[in-house]
C-alpha positions in Angstrom: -8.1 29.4 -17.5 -8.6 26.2 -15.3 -11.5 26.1 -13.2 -12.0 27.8 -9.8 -11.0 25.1 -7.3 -9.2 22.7 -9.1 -6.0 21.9 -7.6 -3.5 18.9 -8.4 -3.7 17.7 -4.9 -7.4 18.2 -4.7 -7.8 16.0 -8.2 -5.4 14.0 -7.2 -7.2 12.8 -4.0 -10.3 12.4 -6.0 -8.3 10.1 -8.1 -8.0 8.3 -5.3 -11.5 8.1 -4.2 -12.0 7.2 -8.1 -9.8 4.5 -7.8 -11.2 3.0 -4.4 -14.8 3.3 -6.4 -14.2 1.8 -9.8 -10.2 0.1 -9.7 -7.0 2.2 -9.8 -6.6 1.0 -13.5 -9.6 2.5 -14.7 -8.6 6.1 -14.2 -8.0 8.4 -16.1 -7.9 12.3 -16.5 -11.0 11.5 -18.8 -12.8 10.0 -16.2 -11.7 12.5 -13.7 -12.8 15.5 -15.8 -16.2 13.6 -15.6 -16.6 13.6 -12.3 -15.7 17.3 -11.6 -18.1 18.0 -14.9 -15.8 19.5 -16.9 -13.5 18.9 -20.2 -10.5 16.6 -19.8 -8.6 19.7 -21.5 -8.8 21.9 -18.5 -7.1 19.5 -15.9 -3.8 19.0 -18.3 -3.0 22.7 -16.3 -2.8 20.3 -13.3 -2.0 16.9 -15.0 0.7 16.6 -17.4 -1.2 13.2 -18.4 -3.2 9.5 -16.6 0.5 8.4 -15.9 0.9 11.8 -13.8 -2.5 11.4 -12.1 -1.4 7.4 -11.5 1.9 9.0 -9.8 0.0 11.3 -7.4 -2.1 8.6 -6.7 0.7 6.4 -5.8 2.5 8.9 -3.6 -0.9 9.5 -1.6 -1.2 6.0 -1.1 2.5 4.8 0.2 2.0 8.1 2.5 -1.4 7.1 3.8 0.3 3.4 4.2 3.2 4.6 5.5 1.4 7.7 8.1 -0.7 4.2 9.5 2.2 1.7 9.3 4.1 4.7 11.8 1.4 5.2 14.1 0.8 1.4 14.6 4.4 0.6 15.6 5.0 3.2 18.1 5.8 1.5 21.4 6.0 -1.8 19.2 8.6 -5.1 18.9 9.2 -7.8 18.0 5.8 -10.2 16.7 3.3 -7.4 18.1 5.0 -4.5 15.7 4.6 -7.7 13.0 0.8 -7.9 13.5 0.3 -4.5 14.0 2.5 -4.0 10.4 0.4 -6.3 8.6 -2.9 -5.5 9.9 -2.7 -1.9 8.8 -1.7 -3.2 5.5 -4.6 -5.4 5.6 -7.3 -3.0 6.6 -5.8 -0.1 4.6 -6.8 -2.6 1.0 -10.2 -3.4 2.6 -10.8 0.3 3.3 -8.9 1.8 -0.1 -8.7 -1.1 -2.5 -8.1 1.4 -5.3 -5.5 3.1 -3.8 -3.8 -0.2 -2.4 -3.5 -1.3 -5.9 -1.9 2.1 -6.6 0.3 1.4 -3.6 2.2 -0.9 -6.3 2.6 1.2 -9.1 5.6 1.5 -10.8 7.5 4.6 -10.2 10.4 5.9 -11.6 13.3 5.6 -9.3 13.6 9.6 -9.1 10.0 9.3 -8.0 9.6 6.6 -5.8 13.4 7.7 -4.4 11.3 11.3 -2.8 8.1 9.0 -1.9 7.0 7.7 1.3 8.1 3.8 0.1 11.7 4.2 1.8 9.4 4.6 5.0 8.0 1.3 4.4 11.3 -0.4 4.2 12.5 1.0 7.1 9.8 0.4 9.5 9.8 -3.4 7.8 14.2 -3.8 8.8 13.0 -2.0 12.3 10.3 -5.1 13.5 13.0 -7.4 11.6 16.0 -5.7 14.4 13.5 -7.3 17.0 14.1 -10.6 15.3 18.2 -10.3 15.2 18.7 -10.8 11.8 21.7 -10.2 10.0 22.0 -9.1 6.1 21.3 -10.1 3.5 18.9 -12.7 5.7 17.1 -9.0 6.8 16.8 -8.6 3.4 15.2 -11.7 2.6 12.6 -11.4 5.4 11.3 -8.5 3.9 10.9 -9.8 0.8 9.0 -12.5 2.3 7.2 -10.7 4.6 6.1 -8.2 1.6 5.2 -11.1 -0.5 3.4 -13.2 2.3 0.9 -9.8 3.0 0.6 -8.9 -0.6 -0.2 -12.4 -1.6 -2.7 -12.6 1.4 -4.5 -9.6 1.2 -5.1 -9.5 -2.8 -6.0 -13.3 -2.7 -8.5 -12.3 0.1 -9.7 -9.5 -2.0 -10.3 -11.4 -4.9 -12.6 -13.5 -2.9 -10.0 -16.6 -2.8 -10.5 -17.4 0.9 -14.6 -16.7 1.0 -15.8 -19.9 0.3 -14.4 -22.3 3.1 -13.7 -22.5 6.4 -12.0 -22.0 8.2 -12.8 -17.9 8.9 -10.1 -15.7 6.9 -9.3 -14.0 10.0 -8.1 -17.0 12.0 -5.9 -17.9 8.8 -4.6 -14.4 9.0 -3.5 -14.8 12.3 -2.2 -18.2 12.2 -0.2 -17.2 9.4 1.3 -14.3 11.1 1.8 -16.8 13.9 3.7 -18.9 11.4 6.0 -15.9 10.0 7.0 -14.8 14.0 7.8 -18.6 14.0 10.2 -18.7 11.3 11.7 -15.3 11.8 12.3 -16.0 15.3 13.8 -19.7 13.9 15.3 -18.6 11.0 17.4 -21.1 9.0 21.2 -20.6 8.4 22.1 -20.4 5.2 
């Protein structure tokens, strides 16, 4: 019988805090069941397996990201709906640096097709329609833009920036400076 109170969604979200506490890769339904005191066998009712728990993880995350990301843009164009893109991105990995790293696991495209990352692309092409961009250059740009935050952020993370000025947080912005630059300039192909 599993245990009073055990949910998937409640062990799923303390995956999450897991994750944010010790790294996304280092969870497990082992170390779950340790936290809640109990034997990993009576979360499998819940859990097919780690790679179900990394799933639900996943899905919290792109809807926490994507629930932010929303609530930034409203009222938002052109480079203040960029900032205000990338900043929640930003600040969601300082805050969750678990769960942003779970923000990037690999779904199945069943999976990922129900999840909250569609959201993502669509508010990304919305700030890009302030930007008059045509496909497949709208395409590009987010791909750019995705890799320029990513990049930023996890080298930030890692310490990369922490050891010379100037401040981090006047690169950030002169680098968002630089991407409403180029998208406002973009080149022809």
């Amino acid at each position: 019988m599993a245990r009073a109170g055990l949910t998937t969604e409640r062990l799923v979200r303390a995956g999450a805090e897991l994750a944010d506490q010790v790294g996304f890769d280092q969870v497990t339904v082992s170390a779950l069941a340790r936290r809640f005191d109990v034997k990993a066998a009576s979360l499998y009712s819940h859990l097919r397996n780690s790679q179900a728990l990394k799933t639900g993880i996943a899905l919290l995350a792109l809807e926490e990201l994507a629930d932010r990301a929303a609530e930034a843009l409203a009222g938002r164009s052109g480079k203040d709906a960029l900032t205000a893109f990338a900043n929640v991105y930003r600040d969601y990995a300082r805050e969750h640096p678990g769960r942003y790293d779970a923000a990037r696991f690999r779904l199945d495209p069943e999976t990922a097709a129900a999840g909250a990352g569609g959201r993502h692309a669509q508010m990304m092409r919305a700030i890009l329609r302030g930007y008059d961009l045509a496909e497949p250059d709208r395409t590009h740009a987010v791909r750019l833009l995705g890799s320029v935050f990513h990049g930023y952020v996890s080298l930030e993370l890692a310490g990369g920036f922490s050891h010379s000025a100037p401040d981090s947080q006047e690169s950030w912005s002169r680098s968002l400076d630089a991407l409403d630059a180029l998208l406002r300039n973009w080149p022809a192909p």
